[in-house]
Structure formats: C-alpha cells, structure tokens
LOZA-518455 format. One record per residue (C-alpha): x, y, z; residue number from 1. Coordinates in steps of 0.1 Angstrom, whole numbers. Example, Ala and Ser with C-alpha at 12.3 -4.5 7.8 and 13.67 -1.06 7.14 Angstrom:
<nodes>
- px | py | pz | resi
- 123 | -45 | 78 | 1
- 137 | -11 | 71 | 2
</nodes>
This chain:
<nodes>
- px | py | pz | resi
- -465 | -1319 | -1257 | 1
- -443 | -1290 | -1262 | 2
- -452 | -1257 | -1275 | 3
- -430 | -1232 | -1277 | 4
- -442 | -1195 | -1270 | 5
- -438 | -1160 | -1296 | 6
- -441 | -1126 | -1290 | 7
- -445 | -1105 | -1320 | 8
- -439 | -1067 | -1314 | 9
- -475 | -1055 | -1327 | 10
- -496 | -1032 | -1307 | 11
- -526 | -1048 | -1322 | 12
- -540 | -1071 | -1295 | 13
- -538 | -1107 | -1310 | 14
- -529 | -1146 | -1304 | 15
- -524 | -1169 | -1329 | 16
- -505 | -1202 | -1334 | 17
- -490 | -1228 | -1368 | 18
- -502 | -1259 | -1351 | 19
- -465 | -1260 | -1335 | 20
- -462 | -1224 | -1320 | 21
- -481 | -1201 | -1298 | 22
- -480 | -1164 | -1312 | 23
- -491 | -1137 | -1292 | 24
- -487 | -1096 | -1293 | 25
- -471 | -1074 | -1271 | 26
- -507 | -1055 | -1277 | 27
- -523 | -1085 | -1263 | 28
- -496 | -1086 | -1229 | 29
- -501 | -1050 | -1228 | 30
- -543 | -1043 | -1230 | 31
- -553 | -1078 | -1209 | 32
- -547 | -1085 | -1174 | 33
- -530 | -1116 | -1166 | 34
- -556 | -1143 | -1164 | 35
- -576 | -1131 | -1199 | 36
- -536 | -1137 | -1211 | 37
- -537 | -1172 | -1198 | 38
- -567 | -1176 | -1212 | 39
- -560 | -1165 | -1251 | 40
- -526 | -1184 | -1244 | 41
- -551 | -1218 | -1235 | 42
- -569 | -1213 | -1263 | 43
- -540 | -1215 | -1287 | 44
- -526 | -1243 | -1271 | 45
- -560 | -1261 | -1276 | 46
- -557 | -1256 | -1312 | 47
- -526 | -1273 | -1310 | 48
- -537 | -1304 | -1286 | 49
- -567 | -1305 | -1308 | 50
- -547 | -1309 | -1339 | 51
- -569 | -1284 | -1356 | 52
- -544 | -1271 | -1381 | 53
- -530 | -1301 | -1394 | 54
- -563 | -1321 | -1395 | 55
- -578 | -1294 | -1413 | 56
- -554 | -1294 | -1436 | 57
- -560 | -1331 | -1441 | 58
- -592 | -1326 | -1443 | 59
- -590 | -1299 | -1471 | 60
- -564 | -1321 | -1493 | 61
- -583 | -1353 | -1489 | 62
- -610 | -1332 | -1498 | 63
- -589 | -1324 | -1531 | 64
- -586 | -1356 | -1537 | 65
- -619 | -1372 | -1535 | 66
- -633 | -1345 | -1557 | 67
- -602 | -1343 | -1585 | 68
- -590 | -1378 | -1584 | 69
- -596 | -1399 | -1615 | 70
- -629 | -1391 | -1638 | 71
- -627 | -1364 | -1665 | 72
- -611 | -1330 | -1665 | 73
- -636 | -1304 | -1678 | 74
- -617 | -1287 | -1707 | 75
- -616 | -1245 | -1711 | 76
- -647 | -1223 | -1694 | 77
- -666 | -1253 | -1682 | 78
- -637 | -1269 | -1669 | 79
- -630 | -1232 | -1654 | 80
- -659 | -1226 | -1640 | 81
- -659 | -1263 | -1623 | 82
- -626 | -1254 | -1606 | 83
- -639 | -1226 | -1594 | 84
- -671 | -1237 | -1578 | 85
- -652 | -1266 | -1563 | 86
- -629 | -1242 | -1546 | 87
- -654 | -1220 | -1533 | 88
- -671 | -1253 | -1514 | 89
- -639 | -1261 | -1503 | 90
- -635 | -1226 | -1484 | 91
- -669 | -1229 | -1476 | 92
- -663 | -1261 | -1460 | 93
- -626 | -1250 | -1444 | 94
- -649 | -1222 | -1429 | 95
- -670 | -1242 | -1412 | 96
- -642 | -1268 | -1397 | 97
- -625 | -1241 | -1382 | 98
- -656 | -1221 | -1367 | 99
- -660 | -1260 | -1347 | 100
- -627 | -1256 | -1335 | 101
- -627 | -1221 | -1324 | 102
- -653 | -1233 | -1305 | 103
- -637 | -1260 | -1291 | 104
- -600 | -1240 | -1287 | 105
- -625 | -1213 | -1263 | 106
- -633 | -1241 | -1242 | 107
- -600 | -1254 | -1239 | 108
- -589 | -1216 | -1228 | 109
- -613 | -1216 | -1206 | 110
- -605 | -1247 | -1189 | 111
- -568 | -1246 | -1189 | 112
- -571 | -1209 | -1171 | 113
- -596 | -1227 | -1146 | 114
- -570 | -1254 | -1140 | 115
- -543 | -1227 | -1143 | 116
- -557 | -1209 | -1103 | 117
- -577 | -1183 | -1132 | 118
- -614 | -1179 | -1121 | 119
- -648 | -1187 | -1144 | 120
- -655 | -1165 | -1170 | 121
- -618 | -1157 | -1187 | 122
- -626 | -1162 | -1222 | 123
- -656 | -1151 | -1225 | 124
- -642 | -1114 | -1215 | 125
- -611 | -1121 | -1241 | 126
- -632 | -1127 | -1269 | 127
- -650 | -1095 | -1256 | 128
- -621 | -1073 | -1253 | 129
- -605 | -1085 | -1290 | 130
- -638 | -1083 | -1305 | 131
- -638 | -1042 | -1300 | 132
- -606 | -1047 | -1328 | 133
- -618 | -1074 | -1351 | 134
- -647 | -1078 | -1373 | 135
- -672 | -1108 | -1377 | 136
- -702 | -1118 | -1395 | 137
- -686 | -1127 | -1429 | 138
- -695 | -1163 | -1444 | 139
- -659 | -1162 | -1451 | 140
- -648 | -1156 | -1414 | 141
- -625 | -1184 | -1398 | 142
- -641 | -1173 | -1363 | 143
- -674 | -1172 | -1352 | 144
- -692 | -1145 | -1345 | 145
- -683 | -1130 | -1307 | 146
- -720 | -1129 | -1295 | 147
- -719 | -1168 | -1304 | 148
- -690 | -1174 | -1288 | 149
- -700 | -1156 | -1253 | 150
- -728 | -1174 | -1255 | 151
- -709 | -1212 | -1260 | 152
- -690 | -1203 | -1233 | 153
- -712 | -1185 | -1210 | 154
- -739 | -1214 | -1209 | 155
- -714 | -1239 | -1205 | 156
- -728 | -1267 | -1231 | 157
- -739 | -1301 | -1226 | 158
- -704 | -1317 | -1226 | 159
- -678 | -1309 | -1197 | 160
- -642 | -1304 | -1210 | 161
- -621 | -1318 | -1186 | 162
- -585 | -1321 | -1187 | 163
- -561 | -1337 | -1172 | 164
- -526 | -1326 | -1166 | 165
- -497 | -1351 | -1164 | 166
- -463 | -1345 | -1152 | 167
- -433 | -1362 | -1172 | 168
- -396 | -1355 | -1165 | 169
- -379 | -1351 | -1196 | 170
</nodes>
C-alpha cells in the first residue's frame, strides 16, 4: 500500500483523506505534539487499509440500486415525496457506515502509533484536542460523538487489532 501524504495550509486543526490520500493541516502539525500527529496520520491511513471510502460508496450505489431498479416510478408529488424519503434513509444509512468505521479508523491510529515507538493512549487525546474545534451530536454527523469515541478506545474493546507490518522492496 501506498499512500501519499498532503498538507493543506489551514490553521484549523484537521486530517482527512479520499480513500487514496492522507490530508492533514498545518493547524494539526502545529497544535499536536508529534505522537497525537502519528496518531491522526494512522487513523487516516486505516480508512484507507479499511477501504472505507470506496466500500461505502458501493454500499450507497448498490443501495441505489436495489431500491430503484425495475418496479414502478411514482409519478409527480408521490413519486417526489418517495425520492425523497428514500434519500433521507440512504444518508441515514451512509451515517451509520461511517460512524463504524470512524470507530474502527481510531483503533487503527491507535495501533499504528503503538507499533510506530508512540505510547498508549494517543488517540484518545487527538480526538480530545480536535473535539474543542468541532461539533458532534447531530444524527447527520459522519463521526461519532467524542465522549463515545474516548470511551471505544479507552476500554479497549473485546477484539484486539493487531497489525502486522511487512517489508517489500519495490
């Protein structure tokens, strides 16, 4: 796997990535030490080794197409009205995919700055520090909330992630 790093000129602390590329801010290098930047930098790079942005958006358009393909088209309000309450579950549904694999992309931050010489505890005290800039609680949010988060990663779950890091010469 190959991912390439961005950094975006922003003072707003923040790490994103497009399933191919690792975004982060130079408000993010700036306001974290170095091992809560490992850590926001592992969990974008699980997003990636998860697949979580193209399978979700597999997800969404077969989604699509189990709910639009073939039958009947409602025709003007109803068939309005039907679009729209299909949509909505859709987002509704898209929500809830990608609160699983925030939770899943902390844990592979977390265990990628472990394996990285970073000690326990490193994003639990990112998701801290960005929470102070971003809101959650919305039924719309992508993330889950921060006290959930914490939580998830501060009690360590039933199921160990463990990776496994193998060298290749390209």
């Amino acid at each position: 796997m190959k991912a390439r790093l961005v950094v975006v000129q922003d003072a707003h602390p923040g790490a994103w990535t497009d399933g191919d590329k690792v975004f982060m801010t130079t408000g993010l290098v700036d306001s974290l030490p170095e091992d809560q930047v490992a850590a926001a930098v592992g969990h974008e790079l699980g997003h990636i080794i998860g697949r979580h942005i193209p399978n979700t958006r597999e997800a969404v358009e077969q989604l699509r197409r189990e709910i639009y393909g073939g039958g009947e088209r409602l025709a003007g309000l109803q068939g309005l009205c039907a679009r729209a309450v299909i949509e909505a579950s859709i987002i509704v549904a898209r929500q809830h995919r990608s609160r699983r694999d925030e939770f899943e992309a902390d844990a592979m931050g977390e265990a990628l700055a472990r394996r990285a010489g970073y000690g326990k505890g490193r994003m639990a005290e990112v998701v801290d520090q960005i929470a102070s800039t971003h809101q959650t609680g919305n039924i719309l949010d992508s993330h889950p909330t921060t006290p959930n988060r914490i939580a998830k990663l501060t009690q360590g779950g039933k199921r160990k992630l463990r990776i496994r890091i193998v060298r290749k010469s390209y």
